[in-house]
Every structure is written in structure tokens, then in C-alpha cells.
Rosetta silent file (secondary structure, phi, psi, omega in degrees, C-alpha in Angstrom):
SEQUENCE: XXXXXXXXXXXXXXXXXXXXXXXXXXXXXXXXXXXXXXXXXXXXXXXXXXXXXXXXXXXXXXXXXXXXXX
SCORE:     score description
SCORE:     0.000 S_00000001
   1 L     0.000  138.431  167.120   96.796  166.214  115.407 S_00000001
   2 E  -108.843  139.848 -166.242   95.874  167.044  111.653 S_00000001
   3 E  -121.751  147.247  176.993   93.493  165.047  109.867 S_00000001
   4 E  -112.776  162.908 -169.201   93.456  165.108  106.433 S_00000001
   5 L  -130.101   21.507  146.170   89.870  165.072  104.760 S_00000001
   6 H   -15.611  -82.669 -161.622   90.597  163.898  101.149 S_00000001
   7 H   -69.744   -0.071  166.313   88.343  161.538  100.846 S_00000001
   8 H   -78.844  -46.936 -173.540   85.571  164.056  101.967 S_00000001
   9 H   -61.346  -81.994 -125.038   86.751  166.039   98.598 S_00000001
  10 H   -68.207  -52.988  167.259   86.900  162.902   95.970 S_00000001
  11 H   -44.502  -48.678  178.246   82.819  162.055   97.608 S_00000001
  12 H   -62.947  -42.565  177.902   81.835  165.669   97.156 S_00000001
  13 L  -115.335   46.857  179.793   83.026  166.154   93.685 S_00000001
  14 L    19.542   71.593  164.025   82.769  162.577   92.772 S_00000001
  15 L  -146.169 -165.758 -161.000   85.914  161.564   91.383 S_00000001
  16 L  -152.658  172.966 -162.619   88.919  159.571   91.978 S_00000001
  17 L   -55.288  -49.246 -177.096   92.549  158.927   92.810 S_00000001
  18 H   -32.724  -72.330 -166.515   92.893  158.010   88.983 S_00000001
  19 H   -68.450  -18.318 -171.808   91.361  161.239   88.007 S_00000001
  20 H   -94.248  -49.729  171.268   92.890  163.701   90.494 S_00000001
  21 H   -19.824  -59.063 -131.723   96.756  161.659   89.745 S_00000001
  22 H   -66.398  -53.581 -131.200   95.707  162.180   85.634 S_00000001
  23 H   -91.802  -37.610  149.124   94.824  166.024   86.135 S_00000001
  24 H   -82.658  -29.394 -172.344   97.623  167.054   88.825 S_00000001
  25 L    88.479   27.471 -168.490  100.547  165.190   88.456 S_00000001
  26 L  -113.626  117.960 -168.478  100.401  163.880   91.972 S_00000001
  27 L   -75.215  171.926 -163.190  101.566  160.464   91.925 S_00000001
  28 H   -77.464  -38.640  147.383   99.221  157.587   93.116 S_00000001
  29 H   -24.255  -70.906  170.841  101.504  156.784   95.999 S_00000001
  30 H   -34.971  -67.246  179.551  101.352  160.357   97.432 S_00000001
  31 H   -53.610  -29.327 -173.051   97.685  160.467   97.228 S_00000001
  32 H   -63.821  -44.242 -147.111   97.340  156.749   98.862 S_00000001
  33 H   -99.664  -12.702  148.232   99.304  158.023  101.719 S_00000001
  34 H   -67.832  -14.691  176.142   97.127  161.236  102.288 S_00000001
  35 H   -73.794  -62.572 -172.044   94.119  159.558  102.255 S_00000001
  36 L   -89.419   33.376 -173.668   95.249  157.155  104.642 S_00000001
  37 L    67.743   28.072  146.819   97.141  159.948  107.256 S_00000001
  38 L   -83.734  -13.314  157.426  100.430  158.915  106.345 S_00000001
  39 L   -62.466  131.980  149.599  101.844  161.569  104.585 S_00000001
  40 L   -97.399   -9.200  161.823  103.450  163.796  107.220 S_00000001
  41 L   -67.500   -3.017 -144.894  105.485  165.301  104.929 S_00000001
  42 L   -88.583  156.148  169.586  102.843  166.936  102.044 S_00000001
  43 L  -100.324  155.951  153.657  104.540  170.167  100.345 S_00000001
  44 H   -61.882  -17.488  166.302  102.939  173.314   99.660 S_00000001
  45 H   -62.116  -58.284 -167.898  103.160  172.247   95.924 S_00000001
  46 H   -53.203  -70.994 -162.424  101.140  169.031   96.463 S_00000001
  47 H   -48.263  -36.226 -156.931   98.526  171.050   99.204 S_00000001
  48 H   -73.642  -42.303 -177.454   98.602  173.847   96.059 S_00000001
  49 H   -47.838  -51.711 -175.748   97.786  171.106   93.367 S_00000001
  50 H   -31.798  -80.022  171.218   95.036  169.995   95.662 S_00000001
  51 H   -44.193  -60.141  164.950   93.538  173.304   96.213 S_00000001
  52 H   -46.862  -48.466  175.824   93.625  174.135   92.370 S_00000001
  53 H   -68.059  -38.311  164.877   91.667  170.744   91.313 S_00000001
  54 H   -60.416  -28.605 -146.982   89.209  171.184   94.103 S_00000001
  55 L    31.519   70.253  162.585   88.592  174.984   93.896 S_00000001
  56 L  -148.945  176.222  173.490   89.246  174.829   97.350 S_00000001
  57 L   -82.006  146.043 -163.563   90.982  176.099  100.523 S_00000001
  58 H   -58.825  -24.160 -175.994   93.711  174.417  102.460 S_00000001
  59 H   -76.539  -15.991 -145.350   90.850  173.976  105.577 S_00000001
  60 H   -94.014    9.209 -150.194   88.837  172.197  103.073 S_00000001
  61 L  -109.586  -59.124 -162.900   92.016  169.662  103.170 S_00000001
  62 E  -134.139  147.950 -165.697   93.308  169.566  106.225 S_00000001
  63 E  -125.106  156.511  158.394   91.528  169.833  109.553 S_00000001
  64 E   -89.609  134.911  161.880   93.264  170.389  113.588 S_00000001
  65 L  -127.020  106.469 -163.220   92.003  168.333  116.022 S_00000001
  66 L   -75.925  155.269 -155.441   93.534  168.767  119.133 S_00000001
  67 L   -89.559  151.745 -167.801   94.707  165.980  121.349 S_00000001
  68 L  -103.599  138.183 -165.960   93.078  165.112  124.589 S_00000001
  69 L   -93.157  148.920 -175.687   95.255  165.152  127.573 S_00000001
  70 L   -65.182    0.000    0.000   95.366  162.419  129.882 S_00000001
């Protein structure tokens, strides 16, 4: 499963949906539904936007967790 860890970024560099929307172009929809694990769908544009406001790496984004078998 991949977890996405947004809202570990906006706490770390203190800011918000507002401000990462104004500064990327990533509409506020998009962002709602990475935050809450609903995109399943993110482009490599979007993940690229990401990385560029954050100065960060695609791990710092998105995490693996793998699923535990029954």
C-alpha cells in the first residue's frame, strides 16, 4: 500500500493547502484528495510540483507499506 505523507510536509515547513495551491498551481481538490489517500492517480507533474515547493524527494512524499497477509 502507499501512504502519502503530505501532511507531514505542510507541519514541517509550516504552511498550507492555500499556500502550496497559490505557489504550484495544484488545484485545492487534488491536494484534498492526497492528503486524504484518495488520489490514486497523482502524475509525475503534480509529484514534480510537490518535490520543487518542498525541496524534497519523492520518499519524502510517498511512503510503501506493505500489506500484511492473512
Amino acid at each position: 500500500m502507499i501512504k502519502f505523507k503530505l501532511d507531514d510536509l505542510f507541519w514541517e515547513h509550516r504552511t498550507t493547502a492555500e499556500e502550496v495551491r497559490c505557489a504550484t498551481g495544484i488545484s485545492a481538490s487534488t491536494l484534498s484528495n492526497i492528503r486524504n489517500g484518495k488520489n490514486i492517480n497523482i502524475s509525475i507533474k503534480t509529484l514534480d510540483k510537490l518535490c520543487q515547493y518542498f525541496n524534497c524527494s519523492v520518499s519524502s512524499i510517498l511512503e510503501y507499506e506493505p500489506n500484511e497477509k492473512n
